[in-house]
N, C-alpha and C positions, 0 to 999 in steps of 0.2 A: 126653127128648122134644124140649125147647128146639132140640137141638141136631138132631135130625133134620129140624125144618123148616129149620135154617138152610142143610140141608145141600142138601132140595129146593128151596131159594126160588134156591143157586146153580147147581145144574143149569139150573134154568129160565133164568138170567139165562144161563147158558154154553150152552144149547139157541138162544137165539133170536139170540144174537151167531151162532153158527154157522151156521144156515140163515138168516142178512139177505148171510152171506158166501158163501151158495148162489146169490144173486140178485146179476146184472147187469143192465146198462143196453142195450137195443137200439135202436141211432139208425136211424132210416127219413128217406132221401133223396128228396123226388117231385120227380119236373120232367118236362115234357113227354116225354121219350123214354121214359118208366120209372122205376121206384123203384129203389134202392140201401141195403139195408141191412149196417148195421157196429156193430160195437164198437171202443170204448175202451178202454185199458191201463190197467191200476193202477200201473204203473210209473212214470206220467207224471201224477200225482195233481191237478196244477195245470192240464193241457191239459183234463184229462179233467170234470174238474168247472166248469171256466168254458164249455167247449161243451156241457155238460148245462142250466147255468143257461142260456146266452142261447137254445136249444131250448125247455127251459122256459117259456120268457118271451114266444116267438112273434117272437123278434128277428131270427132268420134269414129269418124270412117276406116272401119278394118282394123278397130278394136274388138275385143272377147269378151263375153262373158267369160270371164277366166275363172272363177270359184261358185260352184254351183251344190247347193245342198237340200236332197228333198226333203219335203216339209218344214222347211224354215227357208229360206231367200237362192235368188241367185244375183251375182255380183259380176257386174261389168265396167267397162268408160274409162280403161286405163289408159289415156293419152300421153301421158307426161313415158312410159316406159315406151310407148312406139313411137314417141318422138324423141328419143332416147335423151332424153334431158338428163343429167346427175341427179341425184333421189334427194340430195341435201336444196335443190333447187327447186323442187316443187312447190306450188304455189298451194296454200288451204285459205277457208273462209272462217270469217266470225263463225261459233253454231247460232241457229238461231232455231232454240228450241223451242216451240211453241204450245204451252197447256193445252190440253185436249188435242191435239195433231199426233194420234197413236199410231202402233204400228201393226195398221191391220192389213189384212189380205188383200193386195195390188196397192200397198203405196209405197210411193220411190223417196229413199233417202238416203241420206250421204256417207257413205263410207269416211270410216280417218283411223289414227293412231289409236292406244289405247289409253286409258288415263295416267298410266305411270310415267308416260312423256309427253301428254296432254291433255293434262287436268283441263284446262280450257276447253276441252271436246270440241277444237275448230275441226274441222272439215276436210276431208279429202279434195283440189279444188276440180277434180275430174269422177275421180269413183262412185256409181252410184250401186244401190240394190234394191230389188223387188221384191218386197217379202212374198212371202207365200205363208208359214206359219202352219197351224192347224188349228181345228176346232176344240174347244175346254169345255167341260162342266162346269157348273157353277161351281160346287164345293171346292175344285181342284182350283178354280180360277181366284177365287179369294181367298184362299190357305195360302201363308206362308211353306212353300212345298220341302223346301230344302230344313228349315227350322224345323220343320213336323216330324221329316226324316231325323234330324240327326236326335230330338227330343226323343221318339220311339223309339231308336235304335237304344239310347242309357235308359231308358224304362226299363225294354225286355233284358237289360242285365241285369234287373233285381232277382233275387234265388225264388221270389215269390213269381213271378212271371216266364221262369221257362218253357213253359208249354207256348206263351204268342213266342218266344224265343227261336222254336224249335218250326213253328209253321213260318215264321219269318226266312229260315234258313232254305227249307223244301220252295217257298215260291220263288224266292230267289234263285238257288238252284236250277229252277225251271223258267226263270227268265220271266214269270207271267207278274210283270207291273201294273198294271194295270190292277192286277188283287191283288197286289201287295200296300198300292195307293188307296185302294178300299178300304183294305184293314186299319189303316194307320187314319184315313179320314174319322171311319167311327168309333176309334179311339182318341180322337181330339177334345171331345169336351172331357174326357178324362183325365188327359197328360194336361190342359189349361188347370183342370183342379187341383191335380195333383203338384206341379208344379209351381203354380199361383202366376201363371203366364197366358200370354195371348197370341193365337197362332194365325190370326187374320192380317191379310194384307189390305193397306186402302187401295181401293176399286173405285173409279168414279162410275155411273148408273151407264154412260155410255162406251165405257169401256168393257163393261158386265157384255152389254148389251153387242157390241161389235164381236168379242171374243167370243159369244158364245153364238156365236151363230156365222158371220162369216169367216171366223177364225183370223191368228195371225200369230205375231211373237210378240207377247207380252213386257216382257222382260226386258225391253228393251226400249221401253217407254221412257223419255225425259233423259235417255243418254246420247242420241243421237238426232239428229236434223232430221224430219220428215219433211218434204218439200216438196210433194206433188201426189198423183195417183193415175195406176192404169185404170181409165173406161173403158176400152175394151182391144179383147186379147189376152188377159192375164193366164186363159189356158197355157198359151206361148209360152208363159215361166214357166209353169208346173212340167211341159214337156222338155224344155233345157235344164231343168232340174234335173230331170231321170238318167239327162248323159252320163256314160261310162267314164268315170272321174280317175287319175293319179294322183301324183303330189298333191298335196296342199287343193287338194278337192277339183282339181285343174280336168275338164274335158279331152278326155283322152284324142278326139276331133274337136278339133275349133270351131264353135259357134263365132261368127263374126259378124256387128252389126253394122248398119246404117243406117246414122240420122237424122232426117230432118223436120224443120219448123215452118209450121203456115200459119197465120195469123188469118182468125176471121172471125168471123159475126158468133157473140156468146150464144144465141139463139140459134142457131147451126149446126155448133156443138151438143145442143141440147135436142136438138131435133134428133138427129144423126145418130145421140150416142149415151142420151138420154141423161148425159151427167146434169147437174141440178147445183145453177150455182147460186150461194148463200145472197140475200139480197138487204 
């Protein structure tokens, strides 16, 4: 008999571990344009639990998105400056960069330093950003784009090549990138021959596949902490994106948000808001 209850006292204990790992955390974003809500990764254990606490705490409250830029992110969660802490005192976290955790359109991650004072790439332990990003073609998305440029660019200085020289100079001129990136694309298998070089970047099949359709910033892949995402609202960034910005990209009016944390049934959040968690 002894051993029957010990048997039910472990189910109960392995019943309530199971359904606590039924429940997630849903973070709700308000700020004048709209709300934004998202989850957090478990993969990122340390992002995710230090932006539940300062949530918790009401620290994010009547902080800004203070740096907003369209078609690539908007950036908020500056607590440590409106709780006017010394800037030498700010707290960062490990990064915890995680393979395939890209940075596509509506996911949140961590602002920090840059690597010439933190090679480490820890963490901002308050700043986050929402990408926004844009949509790529494939060619442009797996071309090394900056190599391509500068390799074209010593091409058209050979005396044989003044004419793409000279059309290089008129697009330019007129601003139209977009055919100046043409030009130089189907001039790629030429300048790899000619040069004896390779102008593609590694792309993993999901990253092809997220960039070229929901869009985002690429480049920014494996340098920074992604640790969560917007399910729904991410219009919300693209519209504090558009605000009328000063310095240092600063909204000329303050968006200001508030936020909090409710924990509940992963099944709820998926019902609600159709996010799909890995199983």
């Amino acid at each position: 008999m002894r051993y029957v209850h010990l048997l039910v006292a472990f189910l109960a204990v392995v019943g309530i571990t199971s359904c606590a790992s039924e429940k997630d955390y849903l973070i709700k974003i308000q700020t004048k344009h709209g709300d934004m809500y998202a989850v957090l990764f478990d993969e990122t254990p340390l992002h995710k639990q230090n932006f539940i606490d300062l949530a918790k705490a009401g620290r994010f409250d009547s902080t800004e998105f203070h740096r907003v830029i369209q078609n690539f992110m908007v950036q908020g969660g500056d607590v440590f400056t409106k709780e006017k802490m010394p800037t030498d005192q700010w707290p960062t976290i490990p990064a915890e960069i995680v393979p395939g955790m890209i940075h596509s359109k509506g996911m949140i991650a961590a602002a920090r330093m840059g690597n010439n004072v933190n090679p480490e790439r820890r963490s901002s332990g308050s700043q986050f950003y929402i990408v926004l990003g844009q949509v790529y073609k494939k060619d442009e998305l797996v071309t090394d784009m900056k190599l391509l440029s500068e390799t074209y660019f010593k091409y058209i200085q050979l005396e044989s090549n003044l004419a793409l020289k000279q059309q290089y100079a008129e697009l330019y001129q007129m601003q139209a990138f977009d055919s100046l990136n043409q030009i130089m694309l189907q001039q790629k298998p030429n300048l790899e021959s000619f040069y004896s070089i390779k102008l593609e970047k590694e792309m993993t099949p999901g990253q092809v596949e997220a960039y070229t359709t929901v869009g985002g910033t690429p480049h920014l892949d494996n340098e920074y902490t992604v640790f969560g995402k917007v399910i729904k609202g991410v219009e919300v960034a693209e519209i504090i994106s558009k605000e009328k910005t000063g310095r240092a990209d600063k909204p000329l009016e303050p968006v200001y948000v508030k936020v909090t944390v409710e924990e509940l049934p992963k099944s709820k959040i998926t019902k609600e808001f159709g996010y799909q968690y890995e199983k």
